[in-house]
Residue frames as a rotation matrix with the C-alpha (Angstrom) as fourth column:
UNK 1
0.581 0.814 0.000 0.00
0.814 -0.581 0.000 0.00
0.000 0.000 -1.000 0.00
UNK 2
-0.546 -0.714 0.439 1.30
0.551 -0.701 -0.453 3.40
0.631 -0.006 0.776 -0.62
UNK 3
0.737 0.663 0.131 1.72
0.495 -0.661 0.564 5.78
0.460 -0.351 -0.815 1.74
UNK 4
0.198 -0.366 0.909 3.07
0.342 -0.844 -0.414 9.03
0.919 0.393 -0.042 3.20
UNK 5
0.765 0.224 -0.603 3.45
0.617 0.014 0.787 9.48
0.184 -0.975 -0.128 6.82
UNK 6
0.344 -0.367 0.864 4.46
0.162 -0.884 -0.439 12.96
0.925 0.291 -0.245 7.71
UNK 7
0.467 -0.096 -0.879 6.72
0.829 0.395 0.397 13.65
0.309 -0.914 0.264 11.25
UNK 8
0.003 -0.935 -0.355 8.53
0.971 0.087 -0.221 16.29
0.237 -0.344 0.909 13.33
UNK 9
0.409 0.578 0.706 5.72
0.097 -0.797 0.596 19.00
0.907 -0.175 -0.382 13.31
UNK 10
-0.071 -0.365 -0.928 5.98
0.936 0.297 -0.189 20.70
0.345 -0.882 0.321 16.69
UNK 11
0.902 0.362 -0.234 6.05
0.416 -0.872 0.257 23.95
-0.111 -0.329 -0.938 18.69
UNK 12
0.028 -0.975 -0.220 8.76
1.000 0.026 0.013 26.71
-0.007 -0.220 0.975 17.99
UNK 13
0.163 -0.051 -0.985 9.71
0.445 -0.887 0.120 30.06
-0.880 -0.458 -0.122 18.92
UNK 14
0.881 -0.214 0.421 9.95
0.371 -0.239 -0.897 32.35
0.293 0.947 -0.132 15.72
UNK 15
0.410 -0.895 -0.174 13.23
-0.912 -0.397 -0.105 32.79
0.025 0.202 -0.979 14.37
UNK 16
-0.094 -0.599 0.795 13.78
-0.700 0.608 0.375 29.31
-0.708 -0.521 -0.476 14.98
UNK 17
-0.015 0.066 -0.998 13.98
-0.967 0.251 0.031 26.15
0.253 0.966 0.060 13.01
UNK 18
0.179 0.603 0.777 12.41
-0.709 0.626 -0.323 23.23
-0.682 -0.494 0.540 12.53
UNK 19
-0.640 -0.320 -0.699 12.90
-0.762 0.380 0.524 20.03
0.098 0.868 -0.487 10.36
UNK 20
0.366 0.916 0.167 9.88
-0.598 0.368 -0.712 17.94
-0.714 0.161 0.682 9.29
UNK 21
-0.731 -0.681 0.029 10.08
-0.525 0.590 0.613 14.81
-0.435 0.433 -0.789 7.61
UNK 22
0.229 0.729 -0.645 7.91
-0.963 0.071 -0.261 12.78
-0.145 0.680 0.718 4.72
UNK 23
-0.390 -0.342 0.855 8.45
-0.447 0.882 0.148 8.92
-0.805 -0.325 -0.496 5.23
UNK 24
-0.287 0.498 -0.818 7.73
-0.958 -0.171 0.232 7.13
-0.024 0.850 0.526 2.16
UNK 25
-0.715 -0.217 0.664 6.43
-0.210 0.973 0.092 3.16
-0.667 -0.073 -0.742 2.04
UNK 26
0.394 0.401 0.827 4.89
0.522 0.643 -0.560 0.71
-0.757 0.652 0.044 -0.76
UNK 27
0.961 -0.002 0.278 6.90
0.273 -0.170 -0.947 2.65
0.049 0.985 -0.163 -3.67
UNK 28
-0.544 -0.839 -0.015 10.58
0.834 -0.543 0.102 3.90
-0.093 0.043 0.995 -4.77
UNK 29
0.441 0.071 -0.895 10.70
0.049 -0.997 -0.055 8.00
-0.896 -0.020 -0.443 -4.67
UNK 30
-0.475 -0.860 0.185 13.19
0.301 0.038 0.953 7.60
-0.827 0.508 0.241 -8.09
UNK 31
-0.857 -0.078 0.510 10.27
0.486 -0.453 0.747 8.78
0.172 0.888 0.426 -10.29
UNK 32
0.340 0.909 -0.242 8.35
0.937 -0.304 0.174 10.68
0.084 -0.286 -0.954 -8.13
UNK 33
-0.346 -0.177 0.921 8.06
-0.215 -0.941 -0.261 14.73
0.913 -0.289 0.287 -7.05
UNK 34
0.175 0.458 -0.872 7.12
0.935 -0.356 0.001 14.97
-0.310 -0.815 -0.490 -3.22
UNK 35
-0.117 0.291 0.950 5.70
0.166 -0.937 0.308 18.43
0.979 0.194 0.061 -2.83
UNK 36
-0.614 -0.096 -0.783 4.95
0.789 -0.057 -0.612 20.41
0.014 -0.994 0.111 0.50
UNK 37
-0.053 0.940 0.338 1.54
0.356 -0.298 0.885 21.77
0.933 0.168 -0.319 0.95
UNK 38
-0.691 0.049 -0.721 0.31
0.647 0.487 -0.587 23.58
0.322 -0.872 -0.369 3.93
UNK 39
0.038 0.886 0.463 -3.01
0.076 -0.464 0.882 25.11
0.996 0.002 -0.085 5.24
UNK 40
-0.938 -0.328 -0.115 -3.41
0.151 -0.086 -0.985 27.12
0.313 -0.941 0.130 7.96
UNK 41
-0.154 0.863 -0.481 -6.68
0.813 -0.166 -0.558 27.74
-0.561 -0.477 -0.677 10.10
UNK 42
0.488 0.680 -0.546 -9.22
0.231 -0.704 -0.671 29.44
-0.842 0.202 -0.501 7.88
UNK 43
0.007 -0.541 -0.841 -6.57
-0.686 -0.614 0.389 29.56
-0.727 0.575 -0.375 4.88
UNK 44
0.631 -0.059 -0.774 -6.39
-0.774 0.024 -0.633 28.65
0.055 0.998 -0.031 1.69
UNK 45
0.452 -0.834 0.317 -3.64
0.371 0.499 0.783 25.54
-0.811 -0.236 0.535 1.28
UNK 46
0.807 -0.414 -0.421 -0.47
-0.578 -0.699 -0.421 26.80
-0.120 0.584 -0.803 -0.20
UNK 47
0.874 -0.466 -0.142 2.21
0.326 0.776 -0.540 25.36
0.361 0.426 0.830 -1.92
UNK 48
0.858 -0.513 -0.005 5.69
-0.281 -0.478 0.832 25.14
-0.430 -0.713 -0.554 -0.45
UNK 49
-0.241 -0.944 -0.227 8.10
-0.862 0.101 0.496 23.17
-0.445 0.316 -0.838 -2.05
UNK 50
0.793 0.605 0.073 9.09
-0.558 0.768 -0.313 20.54
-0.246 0.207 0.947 -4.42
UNK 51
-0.031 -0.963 0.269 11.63
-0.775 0.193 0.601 18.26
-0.631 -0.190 -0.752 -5.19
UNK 52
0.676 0.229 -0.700 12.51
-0.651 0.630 -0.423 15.81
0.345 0.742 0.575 -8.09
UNK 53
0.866 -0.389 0.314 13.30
-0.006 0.620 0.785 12.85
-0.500 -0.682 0.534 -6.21
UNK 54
0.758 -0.602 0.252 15.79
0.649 0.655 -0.388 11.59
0.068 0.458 0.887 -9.17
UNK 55
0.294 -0.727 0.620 17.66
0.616 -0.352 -0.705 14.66
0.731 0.590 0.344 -9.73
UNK 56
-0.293 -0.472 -0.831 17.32
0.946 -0.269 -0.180 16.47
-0.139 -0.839 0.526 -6.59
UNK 57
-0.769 0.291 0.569 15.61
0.122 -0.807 0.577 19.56
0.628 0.513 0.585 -8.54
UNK 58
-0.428 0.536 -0.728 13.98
0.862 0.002 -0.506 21.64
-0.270 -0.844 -0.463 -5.93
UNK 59
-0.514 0.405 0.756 11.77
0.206 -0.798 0.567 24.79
0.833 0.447 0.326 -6.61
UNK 60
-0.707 0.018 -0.707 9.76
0.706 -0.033 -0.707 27.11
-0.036 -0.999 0.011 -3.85
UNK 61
0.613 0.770 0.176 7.06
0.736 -0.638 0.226 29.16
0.286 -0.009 -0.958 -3.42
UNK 62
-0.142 -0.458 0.878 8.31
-0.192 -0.857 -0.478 33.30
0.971 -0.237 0.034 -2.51
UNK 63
0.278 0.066 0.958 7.40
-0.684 -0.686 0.246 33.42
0.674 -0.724 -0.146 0.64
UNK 64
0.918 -0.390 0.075 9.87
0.263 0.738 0.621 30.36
-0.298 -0.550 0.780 1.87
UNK 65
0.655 -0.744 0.133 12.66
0.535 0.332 -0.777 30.88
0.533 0.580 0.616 -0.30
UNK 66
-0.245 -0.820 0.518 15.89
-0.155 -0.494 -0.856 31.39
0.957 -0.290 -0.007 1.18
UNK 67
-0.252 0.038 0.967 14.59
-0.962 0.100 -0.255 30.29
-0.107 -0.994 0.012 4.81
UNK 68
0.666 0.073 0.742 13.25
-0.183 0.981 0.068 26.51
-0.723 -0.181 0.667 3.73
UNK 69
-0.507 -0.582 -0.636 15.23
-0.860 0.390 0.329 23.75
0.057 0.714 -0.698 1.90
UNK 70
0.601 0.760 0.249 13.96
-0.761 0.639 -0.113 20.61
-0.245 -0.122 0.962 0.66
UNK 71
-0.521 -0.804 -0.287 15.95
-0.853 0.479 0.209 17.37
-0.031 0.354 -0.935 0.43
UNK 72
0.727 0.683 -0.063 15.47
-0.681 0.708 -0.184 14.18
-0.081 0.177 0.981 -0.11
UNK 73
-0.826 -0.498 0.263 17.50
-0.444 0.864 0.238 10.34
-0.346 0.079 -0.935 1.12
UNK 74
0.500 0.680 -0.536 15.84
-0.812 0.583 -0.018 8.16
0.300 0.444 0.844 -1.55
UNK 75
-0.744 -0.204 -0.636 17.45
0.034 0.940 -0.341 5.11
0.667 -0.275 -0.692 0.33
UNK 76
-0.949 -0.024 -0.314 16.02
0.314 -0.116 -0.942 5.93
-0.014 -0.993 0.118 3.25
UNK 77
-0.214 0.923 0.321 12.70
0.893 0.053 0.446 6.66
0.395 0.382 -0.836 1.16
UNK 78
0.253 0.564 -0.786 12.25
0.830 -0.544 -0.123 10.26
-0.497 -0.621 -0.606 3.20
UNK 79
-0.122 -0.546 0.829 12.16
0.820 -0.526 -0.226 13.72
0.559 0.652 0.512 2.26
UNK 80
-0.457 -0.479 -0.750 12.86
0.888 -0.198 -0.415 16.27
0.051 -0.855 0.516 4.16
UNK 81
0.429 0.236 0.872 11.76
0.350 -0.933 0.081 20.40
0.833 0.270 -0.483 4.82
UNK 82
0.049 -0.249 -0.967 13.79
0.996 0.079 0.030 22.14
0.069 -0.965 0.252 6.56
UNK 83
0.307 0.606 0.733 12.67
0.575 -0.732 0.364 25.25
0.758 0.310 -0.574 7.51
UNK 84
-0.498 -0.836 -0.233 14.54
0.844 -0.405 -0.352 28.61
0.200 -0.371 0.907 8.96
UNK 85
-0.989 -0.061 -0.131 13.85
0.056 -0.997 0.046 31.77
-0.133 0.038 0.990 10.51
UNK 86
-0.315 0.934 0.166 10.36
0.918 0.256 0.302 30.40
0.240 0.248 -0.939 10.98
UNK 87
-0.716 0.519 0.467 7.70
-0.630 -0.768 -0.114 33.63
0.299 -0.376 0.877 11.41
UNK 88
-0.365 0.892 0.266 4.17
-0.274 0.170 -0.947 33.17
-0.890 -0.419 0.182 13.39
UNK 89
0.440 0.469 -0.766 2.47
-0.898 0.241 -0.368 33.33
0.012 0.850 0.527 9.03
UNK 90
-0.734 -0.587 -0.341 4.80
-0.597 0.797 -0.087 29.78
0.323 0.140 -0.936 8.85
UNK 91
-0.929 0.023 0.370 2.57
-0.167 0.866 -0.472 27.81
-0.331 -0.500 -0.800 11.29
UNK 92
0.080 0.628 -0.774 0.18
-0.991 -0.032 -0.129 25.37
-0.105 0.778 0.620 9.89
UNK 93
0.305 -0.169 0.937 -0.42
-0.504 0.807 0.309 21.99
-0.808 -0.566 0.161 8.61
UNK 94
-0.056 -0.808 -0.587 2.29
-0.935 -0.164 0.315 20.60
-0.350 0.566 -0.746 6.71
UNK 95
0.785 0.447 0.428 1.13
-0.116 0.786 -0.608 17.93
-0.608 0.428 0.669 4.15
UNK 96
-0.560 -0.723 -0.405 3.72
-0.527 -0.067 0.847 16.20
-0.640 0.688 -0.343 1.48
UNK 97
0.601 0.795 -0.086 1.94
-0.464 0.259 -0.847 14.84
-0.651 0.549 0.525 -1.48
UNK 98
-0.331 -0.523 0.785 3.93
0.235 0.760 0.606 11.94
-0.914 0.385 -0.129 -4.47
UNK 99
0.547 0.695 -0.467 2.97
-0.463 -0.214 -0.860 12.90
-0.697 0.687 0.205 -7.70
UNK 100
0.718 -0.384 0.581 4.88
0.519 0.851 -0.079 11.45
-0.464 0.358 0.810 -11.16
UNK 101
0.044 -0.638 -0.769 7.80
0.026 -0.768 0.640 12.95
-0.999 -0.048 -0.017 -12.33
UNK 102
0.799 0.188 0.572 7.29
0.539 0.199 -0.818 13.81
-0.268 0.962 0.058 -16.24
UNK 103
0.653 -0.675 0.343 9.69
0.142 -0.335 -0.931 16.52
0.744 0.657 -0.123 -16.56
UNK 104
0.191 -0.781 -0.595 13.07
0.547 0.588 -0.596 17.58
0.815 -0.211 0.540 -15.17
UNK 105
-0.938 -0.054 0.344 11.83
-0.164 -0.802 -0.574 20.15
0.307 -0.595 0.743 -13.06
UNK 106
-0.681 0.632 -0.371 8.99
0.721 0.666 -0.190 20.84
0.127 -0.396 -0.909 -10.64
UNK 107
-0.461 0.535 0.708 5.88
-0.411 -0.836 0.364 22.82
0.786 -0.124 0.605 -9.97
UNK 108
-0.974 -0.184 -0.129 4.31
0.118 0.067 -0.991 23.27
0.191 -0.981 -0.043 -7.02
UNK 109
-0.433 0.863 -0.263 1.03
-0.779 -0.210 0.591 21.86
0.454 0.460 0.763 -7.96
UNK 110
-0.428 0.587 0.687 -1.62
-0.612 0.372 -0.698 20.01
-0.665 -0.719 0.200 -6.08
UNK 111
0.591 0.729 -0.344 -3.31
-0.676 0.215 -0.705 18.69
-0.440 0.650 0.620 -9.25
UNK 112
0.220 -0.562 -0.798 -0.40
-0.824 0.330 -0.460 16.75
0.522 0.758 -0.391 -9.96
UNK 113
-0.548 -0.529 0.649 -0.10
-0.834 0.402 -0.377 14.82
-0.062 -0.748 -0.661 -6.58
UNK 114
-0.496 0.138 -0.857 -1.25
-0.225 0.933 0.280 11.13
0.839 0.332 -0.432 -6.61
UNK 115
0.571 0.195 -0.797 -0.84
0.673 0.445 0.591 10.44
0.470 -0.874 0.123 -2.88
UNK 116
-0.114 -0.335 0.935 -0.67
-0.374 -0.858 -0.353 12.16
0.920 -0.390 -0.027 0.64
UNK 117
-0.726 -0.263 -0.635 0.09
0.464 0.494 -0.735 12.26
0.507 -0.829 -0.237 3.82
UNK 118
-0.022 0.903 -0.430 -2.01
0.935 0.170 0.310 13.20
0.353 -0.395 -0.848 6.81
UNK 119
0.306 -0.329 0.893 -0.15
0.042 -0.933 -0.358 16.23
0.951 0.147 -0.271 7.42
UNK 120
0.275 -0.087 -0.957 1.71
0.961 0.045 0.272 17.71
0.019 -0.995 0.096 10.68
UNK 121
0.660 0.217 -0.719 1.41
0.702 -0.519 0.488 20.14
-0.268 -0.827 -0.495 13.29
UNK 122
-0.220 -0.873 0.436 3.82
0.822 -0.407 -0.399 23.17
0.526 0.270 0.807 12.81
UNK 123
0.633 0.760 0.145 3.28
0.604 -0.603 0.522 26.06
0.484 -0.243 -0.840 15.11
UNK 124
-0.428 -0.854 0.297 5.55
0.645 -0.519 -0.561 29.38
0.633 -0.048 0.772 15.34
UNK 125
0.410 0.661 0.629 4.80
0.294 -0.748 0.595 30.87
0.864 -0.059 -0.500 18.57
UNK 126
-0.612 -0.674 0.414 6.59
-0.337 -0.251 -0.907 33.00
0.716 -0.695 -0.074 21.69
């Protein structure tokens, strides 16, 4: 069975930094995208990042870039978000989503995702 199982949500102080993880099981990642999605209370979900598993091509939304990074241990089936300089607008639930990988780059599209996870907790506050 595939599935996603998202981990490492949690409570942090802004300015700090957190690293969230995207377990993968019942598939290789080698021709997928994992994407990061995340909706806060009463918002819209927004796209955060993606990553082409094979190549490691990563791509961001504006209002991460330069504070998150996405990676990704395709032994180890997981991909990663790590995420800097978090602000209070950061906190939310953080969803990764599998989609196929057609080209050599990614977009940070929902309509493209196959399978997801249940999402976790993230929550920038003093």
């Amino acid at each position: 069975q595939l599935q996603l199982v998202e981990s490492g949500g949690g409570l942090v102080q802004p300015g700090g930094s957190l690293r969230i993880s995207c377990a993968a099981s019942g598939f290789t990642l080698d021709y997928y995208v994992i994407s990061w999605f995340r909706q806060a209370p009463g918002k819209e979900r927004e796209g955060v990042a993606c990553i082409v598993s094979k190549s490691g091509t990563t791509n961001y939304a504006d209002s991460v870039k330069g504070r998150f990074t996405v990676s990704r241990d395709n032994a180890k089936l997981t991909v990663y978000l790590q995420m800097n300089n978090l602000k209070p607008e950061d906190t939310a639930v953080y969803y990764c989503a599998a989609g196929p990988a057609v080209f050599s780059q990614c977009v940070i599209n929902p309509d493209g995702m196959d399978y997801w996870g249940k999402g976790t907790l993230v929550t920038v506050s003093s």
